[in-house]
ZAMARGU-4260 file (C-alpha; in steps of 0.2 Angstrom, whole numbers, plus 5000, padded with zeros to 4 digits):
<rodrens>
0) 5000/5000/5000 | 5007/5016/4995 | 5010/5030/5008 | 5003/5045/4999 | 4987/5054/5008
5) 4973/5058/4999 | 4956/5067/5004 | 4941/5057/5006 | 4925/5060/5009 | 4913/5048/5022
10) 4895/5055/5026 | 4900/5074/5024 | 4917/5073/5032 | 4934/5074/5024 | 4947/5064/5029
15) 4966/5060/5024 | 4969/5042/5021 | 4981/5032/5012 | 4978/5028/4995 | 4974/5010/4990
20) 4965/5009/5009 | 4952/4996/5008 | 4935/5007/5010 | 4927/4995/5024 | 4943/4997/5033
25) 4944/5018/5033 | 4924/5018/5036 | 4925/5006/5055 | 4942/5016/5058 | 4932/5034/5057
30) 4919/5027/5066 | 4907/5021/5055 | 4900/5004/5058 | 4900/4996/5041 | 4892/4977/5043
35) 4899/4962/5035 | 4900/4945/5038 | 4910/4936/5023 | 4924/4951/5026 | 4940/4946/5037
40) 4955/4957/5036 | 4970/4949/5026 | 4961/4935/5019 | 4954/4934/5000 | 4940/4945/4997
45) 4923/4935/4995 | 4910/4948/4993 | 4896/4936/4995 | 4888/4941/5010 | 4883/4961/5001
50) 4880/4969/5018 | 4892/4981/5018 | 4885/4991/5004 | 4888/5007/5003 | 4885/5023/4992
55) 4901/5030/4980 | 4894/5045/4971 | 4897/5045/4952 | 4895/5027/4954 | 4878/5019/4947
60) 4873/5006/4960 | 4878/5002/4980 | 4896/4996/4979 | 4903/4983/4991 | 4914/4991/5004
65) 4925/4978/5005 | 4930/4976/4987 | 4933/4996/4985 | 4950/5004/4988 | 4950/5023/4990
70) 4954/5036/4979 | 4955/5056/4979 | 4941/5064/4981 | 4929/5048/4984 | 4912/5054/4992
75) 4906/5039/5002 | 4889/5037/5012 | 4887/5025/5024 | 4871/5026/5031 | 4852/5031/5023
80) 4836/5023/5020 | 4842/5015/5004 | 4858/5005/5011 | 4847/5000/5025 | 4831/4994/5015
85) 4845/4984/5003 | 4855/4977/5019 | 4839/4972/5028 | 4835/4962/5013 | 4849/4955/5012
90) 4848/4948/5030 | 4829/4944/5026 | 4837/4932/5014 | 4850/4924/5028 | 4836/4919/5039
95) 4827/4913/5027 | 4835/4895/5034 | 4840/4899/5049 | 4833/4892/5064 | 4825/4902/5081
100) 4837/4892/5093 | 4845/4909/5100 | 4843/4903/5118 | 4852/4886/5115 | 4864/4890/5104
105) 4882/4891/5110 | 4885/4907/5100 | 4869/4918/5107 | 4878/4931/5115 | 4892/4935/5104
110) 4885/4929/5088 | 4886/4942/5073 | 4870/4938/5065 | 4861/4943/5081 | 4869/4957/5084
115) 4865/4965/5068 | 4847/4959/5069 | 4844/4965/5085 | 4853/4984/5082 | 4840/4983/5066
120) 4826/4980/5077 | 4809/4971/5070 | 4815/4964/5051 | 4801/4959/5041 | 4802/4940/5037
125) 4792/4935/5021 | 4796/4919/5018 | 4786/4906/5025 | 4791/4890/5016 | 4798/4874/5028
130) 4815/4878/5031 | 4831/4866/5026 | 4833/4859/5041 | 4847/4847/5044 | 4855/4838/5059
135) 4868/4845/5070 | 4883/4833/5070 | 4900/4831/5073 | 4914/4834/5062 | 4929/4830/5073
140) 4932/4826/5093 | 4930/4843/5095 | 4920/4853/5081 | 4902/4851/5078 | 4891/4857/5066
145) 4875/4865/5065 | 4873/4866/5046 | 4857/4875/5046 | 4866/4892/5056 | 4877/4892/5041
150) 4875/4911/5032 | 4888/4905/5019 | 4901/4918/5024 | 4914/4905/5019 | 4928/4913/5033
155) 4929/4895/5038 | 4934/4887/5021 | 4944/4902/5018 | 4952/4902/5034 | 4958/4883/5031
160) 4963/4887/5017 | 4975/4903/5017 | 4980/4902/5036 | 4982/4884/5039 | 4986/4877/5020
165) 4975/4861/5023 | 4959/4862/5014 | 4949/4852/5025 | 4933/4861/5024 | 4925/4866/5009
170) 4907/4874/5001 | 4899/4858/4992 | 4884/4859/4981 | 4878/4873/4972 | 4863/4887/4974
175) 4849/4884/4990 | 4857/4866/4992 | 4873/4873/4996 | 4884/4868/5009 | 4899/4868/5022
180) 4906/4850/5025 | 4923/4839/5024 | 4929/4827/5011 | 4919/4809/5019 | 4910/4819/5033
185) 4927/4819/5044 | 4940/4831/5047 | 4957/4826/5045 | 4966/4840/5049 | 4976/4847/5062
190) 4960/4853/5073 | 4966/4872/5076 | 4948/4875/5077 | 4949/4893/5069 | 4936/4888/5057
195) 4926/4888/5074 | 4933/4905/5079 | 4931/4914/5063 | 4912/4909/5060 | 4901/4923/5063
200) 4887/4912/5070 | 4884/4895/5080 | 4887/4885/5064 | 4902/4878/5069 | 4905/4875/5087
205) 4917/4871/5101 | 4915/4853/5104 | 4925/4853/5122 | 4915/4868/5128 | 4899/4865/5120
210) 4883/4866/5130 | 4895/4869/5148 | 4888/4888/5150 | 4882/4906/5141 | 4895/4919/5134
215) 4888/4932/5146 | 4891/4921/5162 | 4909/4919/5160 | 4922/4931/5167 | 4936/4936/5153
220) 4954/4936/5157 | 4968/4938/5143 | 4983/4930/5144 | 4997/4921/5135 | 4996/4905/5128
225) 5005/4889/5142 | 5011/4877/5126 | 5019/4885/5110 | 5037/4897/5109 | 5025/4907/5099
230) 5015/4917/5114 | 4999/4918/5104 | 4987/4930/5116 | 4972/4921/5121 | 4956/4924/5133
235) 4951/4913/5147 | 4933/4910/5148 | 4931/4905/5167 | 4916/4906/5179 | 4914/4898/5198
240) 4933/4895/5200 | 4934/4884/5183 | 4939/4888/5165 | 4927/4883/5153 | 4934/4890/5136
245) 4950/4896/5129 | 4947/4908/5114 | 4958/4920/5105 | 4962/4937/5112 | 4956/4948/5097
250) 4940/4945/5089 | 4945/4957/5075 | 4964/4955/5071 | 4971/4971/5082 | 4984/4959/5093
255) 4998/4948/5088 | 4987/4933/5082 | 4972/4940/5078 | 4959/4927/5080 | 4970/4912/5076
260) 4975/4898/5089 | 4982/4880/5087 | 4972/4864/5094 | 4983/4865/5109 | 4979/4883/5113
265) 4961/4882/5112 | 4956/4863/5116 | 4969/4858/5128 | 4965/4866/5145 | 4956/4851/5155
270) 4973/4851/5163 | 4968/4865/5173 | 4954/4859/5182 | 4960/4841/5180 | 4951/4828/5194
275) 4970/4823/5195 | 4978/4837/5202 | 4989/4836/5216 | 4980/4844/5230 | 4990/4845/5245
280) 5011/4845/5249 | 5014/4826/5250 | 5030/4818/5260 | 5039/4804/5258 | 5046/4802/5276
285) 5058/4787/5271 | 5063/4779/5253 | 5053/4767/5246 | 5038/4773/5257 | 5022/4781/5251
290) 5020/4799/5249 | 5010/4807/5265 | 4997/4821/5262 | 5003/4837/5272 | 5001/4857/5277
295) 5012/4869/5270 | 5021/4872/5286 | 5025/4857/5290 | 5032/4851/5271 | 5041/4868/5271
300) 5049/4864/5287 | 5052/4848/5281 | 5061/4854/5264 | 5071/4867/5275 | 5079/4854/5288
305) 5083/4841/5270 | 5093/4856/5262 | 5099/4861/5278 | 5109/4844/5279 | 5114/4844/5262
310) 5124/4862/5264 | 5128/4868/5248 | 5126/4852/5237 | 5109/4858/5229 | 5104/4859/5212
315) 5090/4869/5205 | 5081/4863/5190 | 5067/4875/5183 | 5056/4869/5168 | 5052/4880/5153
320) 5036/4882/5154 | 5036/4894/5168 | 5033/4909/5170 | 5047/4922/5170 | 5046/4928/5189
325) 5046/4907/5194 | 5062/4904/5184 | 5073/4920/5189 | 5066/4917/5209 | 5073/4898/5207
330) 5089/4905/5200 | 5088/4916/5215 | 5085/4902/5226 | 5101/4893/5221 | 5112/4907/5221
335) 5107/4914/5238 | 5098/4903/5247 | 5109/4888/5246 | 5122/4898/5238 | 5125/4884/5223
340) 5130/4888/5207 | 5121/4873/5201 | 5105/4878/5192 | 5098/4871/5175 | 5083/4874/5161
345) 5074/4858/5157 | 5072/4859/5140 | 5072/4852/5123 | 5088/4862/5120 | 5099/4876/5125
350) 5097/4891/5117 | 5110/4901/5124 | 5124/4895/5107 | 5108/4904/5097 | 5106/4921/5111
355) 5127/4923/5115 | 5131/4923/5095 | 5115/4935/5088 | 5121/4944/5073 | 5105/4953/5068
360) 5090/4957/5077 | 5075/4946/5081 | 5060/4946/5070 | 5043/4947/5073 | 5028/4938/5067
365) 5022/4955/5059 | 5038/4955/5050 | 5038/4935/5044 | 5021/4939/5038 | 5028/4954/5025
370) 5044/4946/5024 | 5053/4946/5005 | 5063/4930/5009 | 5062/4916/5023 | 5073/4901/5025
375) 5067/4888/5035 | 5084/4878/5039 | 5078/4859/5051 | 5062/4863/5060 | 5041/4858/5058
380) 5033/4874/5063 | 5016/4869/5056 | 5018/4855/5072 | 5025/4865/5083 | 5028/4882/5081
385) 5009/4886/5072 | 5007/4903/5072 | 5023/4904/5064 | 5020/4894/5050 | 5003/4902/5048
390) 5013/4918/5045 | 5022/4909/5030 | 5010/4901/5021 | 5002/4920/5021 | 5019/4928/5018
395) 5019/4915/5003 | 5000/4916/4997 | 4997/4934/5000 | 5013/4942/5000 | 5022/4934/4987
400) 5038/4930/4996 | 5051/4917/4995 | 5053/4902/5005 | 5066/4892/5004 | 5065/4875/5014
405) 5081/4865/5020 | 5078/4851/5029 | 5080/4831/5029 | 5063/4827/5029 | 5048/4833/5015
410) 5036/4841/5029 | 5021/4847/5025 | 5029/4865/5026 | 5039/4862/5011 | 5021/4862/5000
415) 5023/4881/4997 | 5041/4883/4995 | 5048/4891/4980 | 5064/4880/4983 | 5066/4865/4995
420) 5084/4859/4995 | 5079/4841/5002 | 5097/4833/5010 | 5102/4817/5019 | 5097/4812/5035
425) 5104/4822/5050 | 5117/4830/5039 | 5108/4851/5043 | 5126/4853/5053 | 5135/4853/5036
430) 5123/4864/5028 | 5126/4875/5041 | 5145/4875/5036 | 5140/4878/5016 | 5131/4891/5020
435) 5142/4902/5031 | 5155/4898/5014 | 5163/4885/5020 | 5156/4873/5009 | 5168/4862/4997
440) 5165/4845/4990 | 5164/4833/5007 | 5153/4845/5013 | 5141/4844/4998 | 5142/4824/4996
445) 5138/4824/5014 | 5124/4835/5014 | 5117/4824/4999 | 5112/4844/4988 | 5121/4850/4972
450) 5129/4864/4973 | 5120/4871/4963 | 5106/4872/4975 | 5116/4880/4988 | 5121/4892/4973
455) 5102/4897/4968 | 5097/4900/4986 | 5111/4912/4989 | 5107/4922/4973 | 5088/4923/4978
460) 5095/4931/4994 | 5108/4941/4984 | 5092/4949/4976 | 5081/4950/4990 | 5075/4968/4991
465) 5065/4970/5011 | 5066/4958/5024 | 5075/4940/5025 | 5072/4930/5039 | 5082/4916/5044
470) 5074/4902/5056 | 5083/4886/5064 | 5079/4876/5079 | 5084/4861/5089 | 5089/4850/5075
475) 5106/4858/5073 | 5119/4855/5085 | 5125/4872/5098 | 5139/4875/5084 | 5127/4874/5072
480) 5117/4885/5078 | 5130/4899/5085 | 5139/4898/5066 | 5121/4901/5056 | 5115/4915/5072
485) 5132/4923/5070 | 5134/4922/5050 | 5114/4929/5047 | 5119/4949/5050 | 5133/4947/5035
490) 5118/4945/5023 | 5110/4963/5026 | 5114/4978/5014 | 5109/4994/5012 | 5092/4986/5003
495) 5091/4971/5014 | 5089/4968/5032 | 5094/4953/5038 | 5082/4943/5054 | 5083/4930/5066
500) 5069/4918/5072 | 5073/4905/5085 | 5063/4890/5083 | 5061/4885/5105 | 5048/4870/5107
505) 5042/4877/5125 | 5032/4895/5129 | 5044/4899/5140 | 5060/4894/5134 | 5067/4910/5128
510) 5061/4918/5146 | 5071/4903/5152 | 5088/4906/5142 | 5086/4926/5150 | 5082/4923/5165
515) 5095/4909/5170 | 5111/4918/5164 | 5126/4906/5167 | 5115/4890/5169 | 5126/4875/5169
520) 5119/4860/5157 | 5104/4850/5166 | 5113/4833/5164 | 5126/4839/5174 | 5116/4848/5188
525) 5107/4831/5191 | 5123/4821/5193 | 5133/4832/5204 | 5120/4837/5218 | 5115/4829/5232
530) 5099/4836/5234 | 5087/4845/5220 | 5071/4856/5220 | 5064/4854/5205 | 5049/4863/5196
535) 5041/4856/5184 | 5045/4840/5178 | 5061/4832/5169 | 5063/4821/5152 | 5059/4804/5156
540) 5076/4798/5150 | 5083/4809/5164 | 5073/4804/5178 | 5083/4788/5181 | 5097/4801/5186
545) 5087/4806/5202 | 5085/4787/5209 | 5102/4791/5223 | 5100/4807/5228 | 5098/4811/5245
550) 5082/4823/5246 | 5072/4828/5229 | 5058/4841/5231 | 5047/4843/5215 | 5033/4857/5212
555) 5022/4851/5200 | 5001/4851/5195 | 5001/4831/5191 | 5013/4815/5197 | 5023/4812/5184
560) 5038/4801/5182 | 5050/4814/5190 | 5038/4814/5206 | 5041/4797/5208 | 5056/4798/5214
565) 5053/4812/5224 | 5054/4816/5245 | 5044/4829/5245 | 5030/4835/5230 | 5021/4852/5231
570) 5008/4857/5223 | 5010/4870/5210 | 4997/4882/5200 | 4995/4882/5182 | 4995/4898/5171
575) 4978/4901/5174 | 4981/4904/5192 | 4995/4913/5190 | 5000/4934/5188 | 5017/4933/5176
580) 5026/4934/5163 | 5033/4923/5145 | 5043/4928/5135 | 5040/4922/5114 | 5051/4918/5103
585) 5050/4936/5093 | 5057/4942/5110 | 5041/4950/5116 | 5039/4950/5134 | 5020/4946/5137
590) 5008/4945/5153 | 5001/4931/5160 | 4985/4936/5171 | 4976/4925/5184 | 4960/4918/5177
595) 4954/4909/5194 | 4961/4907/5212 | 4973/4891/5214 | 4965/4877/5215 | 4965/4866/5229
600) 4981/4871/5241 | 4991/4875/5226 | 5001/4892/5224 | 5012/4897/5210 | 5030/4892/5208
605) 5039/4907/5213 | 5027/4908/5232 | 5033/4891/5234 | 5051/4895/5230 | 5050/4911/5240
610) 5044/4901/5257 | 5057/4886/5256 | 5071/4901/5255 | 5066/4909/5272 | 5064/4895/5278
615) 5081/4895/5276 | 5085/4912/5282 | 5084/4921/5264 | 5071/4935/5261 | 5070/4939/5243
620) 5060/4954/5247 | 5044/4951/5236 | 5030/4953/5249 | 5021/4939/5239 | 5019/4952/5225
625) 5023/4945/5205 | 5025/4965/5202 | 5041/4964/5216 | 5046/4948/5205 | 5044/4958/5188
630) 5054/4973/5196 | 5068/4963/5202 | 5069/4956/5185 | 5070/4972/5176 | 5085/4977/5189
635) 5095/4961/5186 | 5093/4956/5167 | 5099/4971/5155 | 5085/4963/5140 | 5072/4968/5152
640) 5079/4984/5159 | 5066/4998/5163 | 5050/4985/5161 | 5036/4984/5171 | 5019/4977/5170
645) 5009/4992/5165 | 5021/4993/5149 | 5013/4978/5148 | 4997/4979/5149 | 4993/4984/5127
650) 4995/4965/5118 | 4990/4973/5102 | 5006/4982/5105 | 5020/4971/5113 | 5035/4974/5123
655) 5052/4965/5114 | 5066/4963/5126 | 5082/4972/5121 | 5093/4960/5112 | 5107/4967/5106
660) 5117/4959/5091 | 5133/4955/5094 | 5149/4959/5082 | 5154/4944/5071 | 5165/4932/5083
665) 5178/4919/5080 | 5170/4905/5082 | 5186/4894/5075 | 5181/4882/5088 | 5163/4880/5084
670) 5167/4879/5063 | 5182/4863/5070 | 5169/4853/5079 | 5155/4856/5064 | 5169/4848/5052
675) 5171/4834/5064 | 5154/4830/5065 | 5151/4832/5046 | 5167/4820/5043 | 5160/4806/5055
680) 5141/4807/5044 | 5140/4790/5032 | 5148/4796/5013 | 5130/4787/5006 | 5112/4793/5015
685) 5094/4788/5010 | 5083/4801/5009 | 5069/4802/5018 | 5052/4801/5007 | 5038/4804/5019
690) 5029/4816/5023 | 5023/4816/5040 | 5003/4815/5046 | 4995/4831/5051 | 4997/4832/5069
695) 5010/4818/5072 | 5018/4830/5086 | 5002/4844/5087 | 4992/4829/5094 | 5004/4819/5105
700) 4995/4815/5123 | 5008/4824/5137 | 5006/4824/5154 | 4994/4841/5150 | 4985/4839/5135
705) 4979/4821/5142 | 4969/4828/5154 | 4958/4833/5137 | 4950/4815/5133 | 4948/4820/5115
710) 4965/4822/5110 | 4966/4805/5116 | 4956/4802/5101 | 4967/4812/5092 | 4983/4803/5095
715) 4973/4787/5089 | 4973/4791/5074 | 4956/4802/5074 | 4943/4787/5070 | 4930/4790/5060
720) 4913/4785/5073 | 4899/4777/5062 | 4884/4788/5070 | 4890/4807/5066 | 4875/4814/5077
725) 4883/4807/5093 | 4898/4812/5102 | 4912/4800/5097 | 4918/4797/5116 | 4902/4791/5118
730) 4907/4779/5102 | 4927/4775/5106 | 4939/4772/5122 | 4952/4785/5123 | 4964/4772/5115
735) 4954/4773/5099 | 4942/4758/5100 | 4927/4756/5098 | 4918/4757/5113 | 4907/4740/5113
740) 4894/4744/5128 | 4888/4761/5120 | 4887/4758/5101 | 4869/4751/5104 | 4863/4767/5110
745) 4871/4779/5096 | 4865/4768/5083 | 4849/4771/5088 | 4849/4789/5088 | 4847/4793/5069
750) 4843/4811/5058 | 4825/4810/5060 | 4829/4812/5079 | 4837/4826/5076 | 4826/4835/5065
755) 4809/4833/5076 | 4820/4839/5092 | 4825/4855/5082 | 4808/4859/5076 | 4800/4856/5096
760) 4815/4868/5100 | 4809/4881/5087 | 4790/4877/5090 | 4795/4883/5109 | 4804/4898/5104
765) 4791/4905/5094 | 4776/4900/5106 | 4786/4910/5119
</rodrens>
């Protein structure tokens, strides 16, 4: 869009715009309420709905807003009797199917169609023939569909289309027949549910939260997302102490994410109010014994005497999905309550190679999604970074840039890349080395790509004009990743700027890597202490490491293989019940903001770390306040100097840490070990061929997201039930069989069911 002003005028009043502005847009930001359903900023135009009609003078006939981009001297009207008598026909037509089930319907409250109709007041209704009525059913463990709420907006289809790349749902028939639906009636995608988020009305619906309560009777709290490094901002539906629903923050795209969410983000919160929480401290009083319910004073008591005898032999392990304020208190624990210098993350992998070698500046999701190149080096960010790869397929599809994909596998990523330089298994170290030009024949026999690959990417670069972002994760080795973070600012010019974006599997992790400054590796910090507090819980394959150690305290939400060999387990709070801080992997530093009091006897990690340190005679001077925590933070760490929550408080504009790049390092050490790792790779490699299934990672059952019994169904595979009209956990185990006792019954509930129990629904409605 260009940034030359010009004058238009909207119901009598002039103002400067930029031209090329999308009409619709200027109108809402002048205040003046345009309506539209089939509109949704940066997806394809639609223009099917035709309620945001508006009048262009000179122009013969009511234009669609939406489709109109402004010019000099446009005079616009928004508002008279003829707009309204052609919008109001226009919604005479939309109801024409649409059922009177207002009061049952999940989306009464917040549901657009209603909104509109009832701003209008009476609208006259003139036709009278028997409505399409169809059954509601499912489509998924977790979204159900009310086809006859449908409007035929087509967000939905859209939706899956541009932001996730799946196709999944799609208009079928034509004309008064047509139809929302799935290829075979089931939807085998990876279940993000922003087909649900985007509908305007109760068409598509929230299958974990359907029926549990009204719109109106939940208390809202924003927050930060507990599972992806991306930090997507998210709303916690919550009412009597428990969450209900999880939502995206932004309704109409003014935050980070907008209105998108991944499967995890928006399904996965049973964990919260999980029947299986640990409820109260728990002590093992001897080894091998059973673990003892408790009052804090006495397990606090308890923990202080244990670290008391083991002097200054104590390791501190913090997970990375806690919250900023948790992580730094633990670091504080170690360092000046039990003055150790053994503290650790427990993580996938460390990011401080990526953090102590950064050559250019971090990117933001804004920036991927208007980027001009993206090289995607190892990695599956449509499995576990989503928002990410959300931002690339529309960088790709709506912004024409180039993506360039390295990697050993053919994910499903690689579908809309303009190159995909496909190399041997486990050989992304040497491509590391070719492209910091160190590349010679060895090198490209091992990494199993021509040369001539490695030549085209570097002259797409070369004529990159904008932004060009580089993103790696885990699947490099620490050289690997401290040559590519230290190598990426050599490749901006004067008409190039050159980014970074980490690829960290955890919402915290990056918080983790700032917060933890000189952590030692976690490995090490379980074999050489004699006692450990843990929070959060370890990889499995290290929990064998904590079998003959003296005294292990753990704060955790669930038992877990990690509490199994602890002395002493306290109960921790999850982010719900929590005031706090992550910090994403675009650097932003974002809040987390208690939805409900703890539950049970649980407090949140720092409180716990707090009290076990003056029990031991160190006062960290918090009063029990995060906003202490946060302060103390912004004193110690130089990325978060001069923060503090109210600088927080806007998501729609976020807060990034001060990273600053670092000058370009000898790292003669680093580029040694990378050629000794690439020498010991096998001279001949078979390519892998496969691409992975949708939600092979996204849909793995964890100690959290089990707690959720349809992505139990997920992780089997997502079976198709044979009754559609019936919930399938009503139809399989949670392993993915089918469950024997109930089939009987949802056999026997068939469309007819359906259809008469609607039409009593409706019969009611208008009787009333």
């Amino acid at each position: 869009m260009s940034t030359e002003l010009i004058k238009v005028t909207i119901n009598e009043q002039e103002f400067e715009v930029e031209k090329g502005a999308k009409l619709i847009e200027v109108c809402r930001e002048k205040g003046f309420g345009i309506p539209s359903f089939c509109y949704y900023g940066d997806l394809a135009l639609q223009a099917s709905c035709r309620m945001c009609l508006v009048r262009i003078e000179k122009m013969p006939k009511l234009q669609t807003s939406c489709t109109i981009t402004c010019t000099d001297g446009m005079i616009v009207t928004t508002q008279s009797e003829e707009i309204e008598k052609a919008q109001r026909a226009m919604s005479e037509f939309l109801l024409a199917n649409h059922p009177l089930d207002c009061p049952v319907c999940d989306r009464g409250g917040e549901c657009e169609l209603q909104e509109m109709v009832m701003d209008w007041g009476d609208l006259e209704e003139r036709f009278v023939e028997r409505k399409n009525a169809q059954p509601e059913k499912f489509l998924s463990p977790i979204v159900a569909n009310d086809p006859q709420r449908c409007i035929l907006c087509k967000r939905c289809t859209r939706v899956c289309d541009e932001w996730m790349g799946e196709e999944a749902i799609e208009a079928g028939n034509r004309g008064v027949n047509t139809v929302i639906g799935t290829y075979g009636g089931w939807l085998g995608c990876s279940q993000c549910g922003n087909c649900i988020e985007v509908c305007p009305t109760g068409t598509l619906l929230d299958g974990v939260y359907r029926h549990e309560t009204r719109p109106w009777e939940m208390d809202q709290t924003r927050t930060t997302d507990v599972y992806s490094s991306d930090g997507m901002q998210l709303s916690i539906g919550s009412r009597g102490g428990e969450v209900h629903r999880i939502v995206a923050r932004d309704r109409y795209v003014n935050g980070l994410n907008g209105e998108f969410l991944d499967v995890k983000a928006r399904f996965a919160h049973g964990f919260i109010n999980s029947k299986d929480r640990i409820k109260t401290p728990l002590i093992r009083y001897k080894k091998g014994g059973k673990l003892i319910p408790s009052t804090w004073d006495e397990a606090i008591h308890f923990v202080g005497s244990k670290l008391k005898e083991s002097g200054n032999n104590v390791g501190v392990v913090a997970s990375s999905r806690l919250t900023n304020e948790s992580i730094f208190t633990l670091k504080r624990f170690a360092t000046e309550a039990v003055n150790s210098n053994n503290y650790a993350v427990s993580d996938a992998y460390d990011l401080a190679p990526f953090f102590d070698n950064l050559s250019a500046p971090l990117c933001t999701h804004k920036e991927i999604r208007h980027a001009k190149t993206i090289l995607l080096i190892g990695g599956e960010p449509e499995e576990e970074q989503t928002f990410t790869a959300k931002q690339i397929r529309q960088a790709v599809r709506n912004g024409g840039a180039k993506f360039i994909v390295v990697h050993d596998t053919p994910i499903r990523l690689a579908a809309q890349a303009s190159q995909f330089i496909h190399v041997n298994k486990g050989s992304l170290d040497a491509f590391a080395l070719a492209f910091a030009d160190q590349s010679d024949a060895t090198i490209t026999k091992k990494l199993g790509a021509a040369q001539t690959e490695i030549d085209d990417l570097l002259k797409t670069i070369g004529e990159t004009e904008g932004d060009f972002i580089i993103m790696f994760g885990g699947d490099l080795s620490a050289e690997a990743q401290a040559v590519l973070a230290n190598v990426a600012g050599s490749f901006a010019s004067d008409t190039r700027r050159a980014l970074l974006h980490p690829l960290p599997l955890y919402n915290n992790s990056v918080g983790a890597n700032d917060m933890m400054a000189g952590k030692k590796p976690l490995e090490e910090v379980l074999r050489t202490s004699k006692a450990l507090l843990i929070a959060g819980s370890l990889p499995e394959d290290k929990t064998d490491l904590l079998a003959n150690k003296d005294f292990v305290v753990v704060q955790e939400l669930f038992e877990t293989a990690t509490t199994e060999y602890a002395d002493v387990v306290l109960p921790a709070a999850s982010f719900a019940e929590v005031d706090g801080t992550f910090t994403n992997n675009a650097g932003f530093v974002q809040r987390v903001r208690k939805a409900i009091e703890p539950i049970h006897q649980s407090k949140p990690d720092w409180v716990i770390a707090s009290m076990i340190a003056r029990e031991l005679g160190a006062d960290f001077g918090y009063n029990f306040s995060s906003t202490m925590v946060f302060k103390a933070i912004a004193d110690s760490v130089p990325a978060y100097e001069g923060l503090r929550y109210p600088l927080l408080k806007d998501e729609s504009k976020p807060v990034q840490a001060k990273y600053s790049p670092v000058a370009k390092r000898d790292l003669s050490n680093e580029f040694a070990a990378l050629r000794r790792k690439v020498e010991a790779l096998p001279e001949t490699s078979e390519k892998i061929t496969e691409t992975p299934r949708v939600g092979h990672k996204l849909h793995r059952v964890t100690t959290m997201t089990g707690k959720t019994d349809q992505f139990h169904l997920l992780a089997a595979g997502n079976p198709k039930p044979e009754n559609l009209l019936v919930s399938p956990l009503v139809q399989f185990n949670l392993d993915g069989t089918p469950r024997l006792v109930e089939m009987a019954e949802a056999a026997s509930v068939n469309v007819k069911d359906r259809i008469d129990d609607k039409e009593t629904v409706a019969s009611k409605v208008v009787l009333k």
